[in-house]
C-alpha positions as CSV (number, residue, x, y, z in Angstrom):
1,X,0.0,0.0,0.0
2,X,1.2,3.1,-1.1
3,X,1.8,6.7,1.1
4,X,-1.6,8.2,2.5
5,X,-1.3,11.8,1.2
6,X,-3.4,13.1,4.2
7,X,-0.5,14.9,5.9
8,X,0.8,15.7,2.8
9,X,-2.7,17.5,2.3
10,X,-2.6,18.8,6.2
11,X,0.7,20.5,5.7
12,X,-0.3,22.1,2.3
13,X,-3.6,23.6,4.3
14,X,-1.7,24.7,6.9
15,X,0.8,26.5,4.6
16,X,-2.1,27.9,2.2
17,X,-4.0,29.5,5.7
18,X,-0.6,31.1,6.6
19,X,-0.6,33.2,3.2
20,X,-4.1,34.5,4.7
21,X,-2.5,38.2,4.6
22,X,-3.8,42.3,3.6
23,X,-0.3,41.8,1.7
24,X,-1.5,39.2,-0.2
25,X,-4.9,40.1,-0.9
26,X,-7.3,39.3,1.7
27,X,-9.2,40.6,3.9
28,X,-7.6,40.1,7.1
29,X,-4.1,39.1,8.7
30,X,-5.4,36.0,10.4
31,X,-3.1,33.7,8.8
32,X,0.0,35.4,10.6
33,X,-1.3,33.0,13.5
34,X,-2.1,29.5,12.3
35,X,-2.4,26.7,14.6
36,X,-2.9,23.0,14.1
37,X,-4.9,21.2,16.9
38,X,-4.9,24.4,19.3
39,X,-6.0,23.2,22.4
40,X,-7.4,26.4,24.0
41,X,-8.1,29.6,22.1
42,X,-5.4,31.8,21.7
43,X,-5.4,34.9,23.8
44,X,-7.1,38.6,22.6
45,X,-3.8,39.6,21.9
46,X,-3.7,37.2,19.2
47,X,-6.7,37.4,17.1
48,X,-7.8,36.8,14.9
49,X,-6.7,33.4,14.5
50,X,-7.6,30.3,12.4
51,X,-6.9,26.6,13.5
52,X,-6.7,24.2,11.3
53,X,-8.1,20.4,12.0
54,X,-8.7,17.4,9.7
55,X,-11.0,15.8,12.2
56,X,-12.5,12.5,10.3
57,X,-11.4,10.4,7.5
58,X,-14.4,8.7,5.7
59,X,-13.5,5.8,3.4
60,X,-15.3,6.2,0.0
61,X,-14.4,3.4,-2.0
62,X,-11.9,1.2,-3.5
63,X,-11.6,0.7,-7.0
64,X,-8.5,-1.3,-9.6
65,X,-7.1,0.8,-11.7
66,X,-3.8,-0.8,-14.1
67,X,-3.9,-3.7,-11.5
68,X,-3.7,-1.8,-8.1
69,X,-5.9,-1.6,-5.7
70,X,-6.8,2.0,-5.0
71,X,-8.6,3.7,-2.4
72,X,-10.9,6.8,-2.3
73,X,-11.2,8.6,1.2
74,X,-13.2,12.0,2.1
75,X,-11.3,14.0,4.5
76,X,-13.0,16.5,6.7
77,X,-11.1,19.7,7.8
78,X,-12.4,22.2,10.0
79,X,-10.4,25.5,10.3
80,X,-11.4,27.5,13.2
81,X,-11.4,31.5,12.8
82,X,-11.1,33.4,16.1
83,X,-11.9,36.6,16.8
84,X,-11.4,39.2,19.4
85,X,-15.0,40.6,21.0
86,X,-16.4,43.6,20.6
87,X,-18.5,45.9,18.4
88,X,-16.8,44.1,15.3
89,X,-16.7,40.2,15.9
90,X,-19.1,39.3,13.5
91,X,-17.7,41.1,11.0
92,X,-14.1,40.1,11.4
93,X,-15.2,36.6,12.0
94,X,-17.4,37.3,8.3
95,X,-14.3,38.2,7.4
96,X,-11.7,35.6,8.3
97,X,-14.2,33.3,6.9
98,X,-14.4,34.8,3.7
99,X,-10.9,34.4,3.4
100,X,-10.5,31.0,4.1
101,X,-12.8,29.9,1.9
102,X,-11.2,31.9,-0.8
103,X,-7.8,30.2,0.3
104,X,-9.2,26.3,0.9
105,X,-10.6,27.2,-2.8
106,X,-7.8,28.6,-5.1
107,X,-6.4,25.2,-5.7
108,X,-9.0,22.2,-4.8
109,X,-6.3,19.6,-5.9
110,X,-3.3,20.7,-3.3
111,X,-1.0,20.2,-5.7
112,X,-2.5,17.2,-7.3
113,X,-2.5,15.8,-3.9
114,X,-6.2,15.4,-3.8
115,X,-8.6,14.7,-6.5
116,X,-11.1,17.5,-5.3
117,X,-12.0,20.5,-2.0
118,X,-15.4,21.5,-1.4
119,X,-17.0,24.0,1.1
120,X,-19.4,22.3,3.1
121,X,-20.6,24.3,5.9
122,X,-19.5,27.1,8.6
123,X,-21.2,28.3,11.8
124,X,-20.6,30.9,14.0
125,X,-20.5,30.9,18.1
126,X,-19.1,32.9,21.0
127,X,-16.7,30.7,23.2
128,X,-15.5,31.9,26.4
129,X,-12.9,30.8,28.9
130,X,-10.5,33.3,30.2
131,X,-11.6,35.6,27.4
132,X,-14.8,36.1,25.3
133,X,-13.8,35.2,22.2
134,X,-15.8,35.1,19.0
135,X,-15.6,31.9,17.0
136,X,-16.4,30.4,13.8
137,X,-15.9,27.0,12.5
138,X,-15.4,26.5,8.9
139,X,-15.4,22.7,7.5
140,X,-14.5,21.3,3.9
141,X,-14.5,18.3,2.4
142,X,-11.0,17.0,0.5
143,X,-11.6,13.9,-1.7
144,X,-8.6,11.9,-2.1
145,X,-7.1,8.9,-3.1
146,X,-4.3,6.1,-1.1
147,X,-3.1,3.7,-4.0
């Protein structure tokens, strides 16, 4: 069985979120502070944020292809956008998501690493622990394939 590209396809997320820049065209700075698998929210100071998490592998299907045995998977990856709170958070959470979108979308294939991205779904919360943050979870689905 050949490599599984899904950290080559976590690293490549990871990277494309930290271009997330005013410099480079978006809307906000947020990818200046990417996470993977943040544990708590980051602190006001440094918002906004995004996290980025590939939380569930679904297997698809296998098919042959040339006389190997080849495997489609769906993997699910949620990035998180914080956002400080105040008279703005919806809108700077709007925004961060707006961006990440636009990023998760400018190239669905990673490189050829997957076969496809989609945007499934985001929502949009207040989580609060030390600090009231504001807090939006953005989730897509990355079709790929293990030969």
């Amino acid at each position: 069985m050949g490599a599984d590209n899904r950290a080559s396809i976590m690293t490549a997320v990871v990277a494309k979120m930290a271009t997330i820049t005013i410099l480079n065209g978006y809307n906000t700075n947020a990818g200046t502070r990417v996470t993977r698998w943040r544990a708590n929210p980051p602190s006001s100071g440094l918002l906004p944020a995004i996290d980025v998490r590939d939380t569930d592998r679904r297997f698809l299907r296998s098919l042959v292809s040339g006389g190997t045995l080849i495997r489609e998977y769906e993997l699910i990856v949620e990035c998180i956008c914080f956002a400080a709170d105040g008279a703005s958070t919806s809108d700077t959470l709007d925004s961060v998501v707006a961006d990440v979108i636009s990023a998760m979308l400018a190239d669905e294939t990673w490189g050829s690493l997957a076969i496809s991205t989609m945007y499934d779904s985001d929502r949009k919360d207040v989580g609060q622990l030390d600090v009231k943050t504001g807090v939006s979870g953005v989730r897509f689905l990355i079709h790929y394939r293990k030969s």
